[in-house]
ROPAVO-585867 format. One line per 8 residues: number of its first residue (from 0); their letters; for each residue x, y, z of N, C-alpha, C, O. Coordinates in steps of 0.001 Angstrom, whole numbers, plus 500000, padded with zeros to 6 digits. Atoms other than C-alpha are relative to their C-alpha. Layout:
BEGIN
NUM	A	X Y Z X Y Z X Y Z X Y Z; ...
This chain:
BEGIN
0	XXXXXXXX	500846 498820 500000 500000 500000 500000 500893 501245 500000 501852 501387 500758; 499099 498485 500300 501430 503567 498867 499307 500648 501631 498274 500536 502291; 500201 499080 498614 502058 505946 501973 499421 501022 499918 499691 501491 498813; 500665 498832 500013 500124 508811 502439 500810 501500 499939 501483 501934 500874; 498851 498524 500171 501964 512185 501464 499485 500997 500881 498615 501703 500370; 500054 499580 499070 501664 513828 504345 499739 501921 499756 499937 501758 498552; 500029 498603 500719 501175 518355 503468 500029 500335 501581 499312 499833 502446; 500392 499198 498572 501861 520503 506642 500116 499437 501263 499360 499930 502101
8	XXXXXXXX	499135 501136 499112 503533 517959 509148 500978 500804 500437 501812 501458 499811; 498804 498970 499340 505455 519636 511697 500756 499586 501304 501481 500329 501965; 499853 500966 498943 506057 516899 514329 500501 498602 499244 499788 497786 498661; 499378 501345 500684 508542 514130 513065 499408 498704 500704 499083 497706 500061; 500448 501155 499857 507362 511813 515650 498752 499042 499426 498671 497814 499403; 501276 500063 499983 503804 511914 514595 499952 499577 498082 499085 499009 497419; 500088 500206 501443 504629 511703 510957 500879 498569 499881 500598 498092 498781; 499320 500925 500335 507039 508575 511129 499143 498748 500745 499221 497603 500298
16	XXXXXXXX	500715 501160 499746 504388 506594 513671 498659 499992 499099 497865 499057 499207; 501190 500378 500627 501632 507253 511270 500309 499716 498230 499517 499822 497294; 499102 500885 500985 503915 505796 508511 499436 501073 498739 499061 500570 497680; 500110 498717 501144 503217 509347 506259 501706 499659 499173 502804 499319 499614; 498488 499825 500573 505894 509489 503498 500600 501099 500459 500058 502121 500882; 498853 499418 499405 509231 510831 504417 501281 499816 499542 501996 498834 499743; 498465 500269 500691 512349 511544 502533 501187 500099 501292 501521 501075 501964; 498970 500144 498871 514808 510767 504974 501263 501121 499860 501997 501309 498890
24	XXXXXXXX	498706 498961 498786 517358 513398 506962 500309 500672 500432 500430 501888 500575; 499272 500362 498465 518662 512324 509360 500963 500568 499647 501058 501613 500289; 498427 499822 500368 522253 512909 507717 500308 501519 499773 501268 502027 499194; 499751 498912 499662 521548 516206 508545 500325 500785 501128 500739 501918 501374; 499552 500137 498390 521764 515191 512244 501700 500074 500264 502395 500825 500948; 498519 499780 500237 525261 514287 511352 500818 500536 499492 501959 500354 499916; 499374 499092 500681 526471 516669 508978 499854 501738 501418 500696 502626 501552; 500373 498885 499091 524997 519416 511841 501201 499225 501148 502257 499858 501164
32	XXXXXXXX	499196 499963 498825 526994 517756 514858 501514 499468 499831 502335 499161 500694; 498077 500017 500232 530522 517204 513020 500032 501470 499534 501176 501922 499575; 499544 498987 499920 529989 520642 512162 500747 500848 501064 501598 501675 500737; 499774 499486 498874 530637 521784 515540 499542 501568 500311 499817 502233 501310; 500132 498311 499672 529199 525462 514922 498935 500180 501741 498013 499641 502352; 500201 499347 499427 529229 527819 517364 498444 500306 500053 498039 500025 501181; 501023 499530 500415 525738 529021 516274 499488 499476 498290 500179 499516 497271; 500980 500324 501370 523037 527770 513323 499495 501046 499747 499359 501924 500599
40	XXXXXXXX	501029 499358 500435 521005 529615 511032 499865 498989 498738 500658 498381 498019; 500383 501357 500967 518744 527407 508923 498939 501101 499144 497881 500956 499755; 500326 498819 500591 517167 530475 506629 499821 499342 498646 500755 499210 497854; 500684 500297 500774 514531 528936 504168 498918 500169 499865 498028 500176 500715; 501969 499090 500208 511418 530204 502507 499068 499038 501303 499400 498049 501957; 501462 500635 500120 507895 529342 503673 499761 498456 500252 500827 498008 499828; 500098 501013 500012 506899 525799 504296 500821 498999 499147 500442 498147 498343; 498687 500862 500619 510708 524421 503388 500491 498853 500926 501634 498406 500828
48	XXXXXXXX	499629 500819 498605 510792 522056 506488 500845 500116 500938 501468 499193 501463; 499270 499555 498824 512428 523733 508852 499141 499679 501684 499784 499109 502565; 500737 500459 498671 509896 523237 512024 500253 498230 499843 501115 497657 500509; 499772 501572 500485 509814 519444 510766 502120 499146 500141 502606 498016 500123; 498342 500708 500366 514152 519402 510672 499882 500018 501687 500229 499057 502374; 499655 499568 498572 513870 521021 514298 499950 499127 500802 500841 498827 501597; 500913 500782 499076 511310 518605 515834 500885 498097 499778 500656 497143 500521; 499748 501045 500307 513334 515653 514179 501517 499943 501017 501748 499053 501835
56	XXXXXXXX	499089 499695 498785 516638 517030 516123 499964 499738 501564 500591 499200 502477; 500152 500198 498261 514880 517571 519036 499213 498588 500454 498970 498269 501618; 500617 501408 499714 513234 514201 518912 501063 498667 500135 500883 497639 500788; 498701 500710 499517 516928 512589 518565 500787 500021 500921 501523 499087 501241; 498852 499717 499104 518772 514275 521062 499470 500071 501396 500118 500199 502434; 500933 499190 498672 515920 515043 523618 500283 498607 500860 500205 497525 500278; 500457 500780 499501 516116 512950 526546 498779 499519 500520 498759 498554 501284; 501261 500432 500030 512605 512639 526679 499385 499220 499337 498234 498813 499496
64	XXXXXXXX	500025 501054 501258 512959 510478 523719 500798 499118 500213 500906 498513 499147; 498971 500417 499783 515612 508594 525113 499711 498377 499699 500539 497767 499022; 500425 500911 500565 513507 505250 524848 499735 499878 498569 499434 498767 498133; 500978 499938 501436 512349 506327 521094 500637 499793 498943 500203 500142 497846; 499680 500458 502008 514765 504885 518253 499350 499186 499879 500248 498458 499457; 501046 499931 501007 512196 503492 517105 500029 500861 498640 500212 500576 497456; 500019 499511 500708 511955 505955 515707 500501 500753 498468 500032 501316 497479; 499085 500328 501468 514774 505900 513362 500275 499104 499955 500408 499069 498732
72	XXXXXXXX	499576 501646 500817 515784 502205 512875 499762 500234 498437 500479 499496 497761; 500197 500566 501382 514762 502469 509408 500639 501192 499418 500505 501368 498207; 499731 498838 500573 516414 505747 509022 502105 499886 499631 502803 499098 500267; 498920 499984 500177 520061 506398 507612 500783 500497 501223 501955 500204 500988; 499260 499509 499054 521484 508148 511270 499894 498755 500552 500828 498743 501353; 499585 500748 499168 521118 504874 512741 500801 498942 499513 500755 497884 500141; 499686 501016 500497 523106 502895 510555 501845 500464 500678 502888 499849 500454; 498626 499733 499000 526166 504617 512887 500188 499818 501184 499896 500762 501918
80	XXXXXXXX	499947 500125 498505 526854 503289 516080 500473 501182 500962 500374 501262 502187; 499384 498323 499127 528349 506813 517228 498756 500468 500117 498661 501389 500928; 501405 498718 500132 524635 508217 516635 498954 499614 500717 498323 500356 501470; 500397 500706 499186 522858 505404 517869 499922 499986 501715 499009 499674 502479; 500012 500688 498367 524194 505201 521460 499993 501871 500494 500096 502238 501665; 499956 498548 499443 524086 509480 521311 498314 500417 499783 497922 501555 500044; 501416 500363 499319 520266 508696 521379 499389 500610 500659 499521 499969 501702; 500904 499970 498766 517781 510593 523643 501273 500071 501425 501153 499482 502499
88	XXXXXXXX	499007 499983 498572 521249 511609 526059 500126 501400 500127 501235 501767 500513; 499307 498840 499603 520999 515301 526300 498391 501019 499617 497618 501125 498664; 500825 499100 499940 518720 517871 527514 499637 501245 499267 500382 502220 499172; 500061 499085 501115 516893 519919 525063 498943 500834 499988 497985 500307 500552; 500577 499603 499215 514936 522687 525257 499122 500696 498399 499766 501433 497653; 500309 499781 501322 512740 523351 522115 498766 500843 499763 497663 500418 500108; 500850 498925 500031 510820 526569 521210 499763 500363 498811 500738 500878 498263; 500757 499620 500958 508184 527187 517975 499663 501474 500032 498795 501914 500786
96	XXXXXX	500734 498742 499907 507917 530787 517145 499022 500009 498623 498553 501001 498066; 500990 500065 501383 505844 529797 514141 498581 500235 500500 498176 500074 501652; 501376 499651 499605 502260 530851 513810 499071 499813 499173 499084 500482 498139; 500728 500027 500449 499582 529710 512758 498645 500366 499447 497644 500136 500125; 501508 499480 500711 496639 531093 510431 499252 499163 499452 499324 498276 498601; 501436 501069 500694 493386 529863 510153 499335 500753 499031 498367 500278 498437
C-alpha cells in the first residue's frame, strides 16, 4: 500500500508513527553535529521544512525520547553506532515561534 503524502507535518514523531511518506534526513543530524558550529542559522522560505528538521533534532537528542529509536531504525542516522548510542542523552529545550493562520 502507497504511503500517504503527508502536506503541513510539523512533528517528526507523529509523521514517522503514522507511517506518512518521508524523505529521509537524518544525515543532517550528522552533517549538523561534526559541524561543531558555534551558532546555526537554517534560513529557508515558507513551508521548506524547517519546524519538521527542528522537531526531528529535538526528537533525537531530547532525553525525553531517550527510549524512542524506534523511531529511526529504518532511518540512515542509525546505521552509525556513534549516533545510535548518542540517542535521547541530552537535555533539550525546544521553542516554535511559528504561527499559525486559520
Amino acid at each position: 500500500m502507497a504511503r500517504t503524502v503527508g502536506i503541513g507535518h510539523q512533528d517528526f514523531e507523529k509523521l514517522i508513527t503514522e507511517d506518512l511518506f518521508y524523505i529521509d534526513k537524518t544525515s543532517f543530524i550528522k552533517e549538523w553535529w561534526e559541524n561543531q558550529d558555534t551558532v546555526t542559522l537554517i534560513a529557508r522560505p515558507r513551508r521548506f521544512g524547517k519546524t519538521l528538521n527542528l522537531s526531528m533534532l529535538e526528537e533525537f537528542f531530547s532525553l525525553q525520547y531517550a527510549d524512542r529509536g524506534d523511531l529511526f531504525e529504518n532511518l540512515s542516522i542509525w546505521e552509525d553506532e556513534k549516533y545510535r548510542e548518542m540517542q535521547g542523552t541530552y537535555p533539550v529545550i525546544f521553542l516554535s515561534l511559528g504561527m499559525r493562520i486559520w
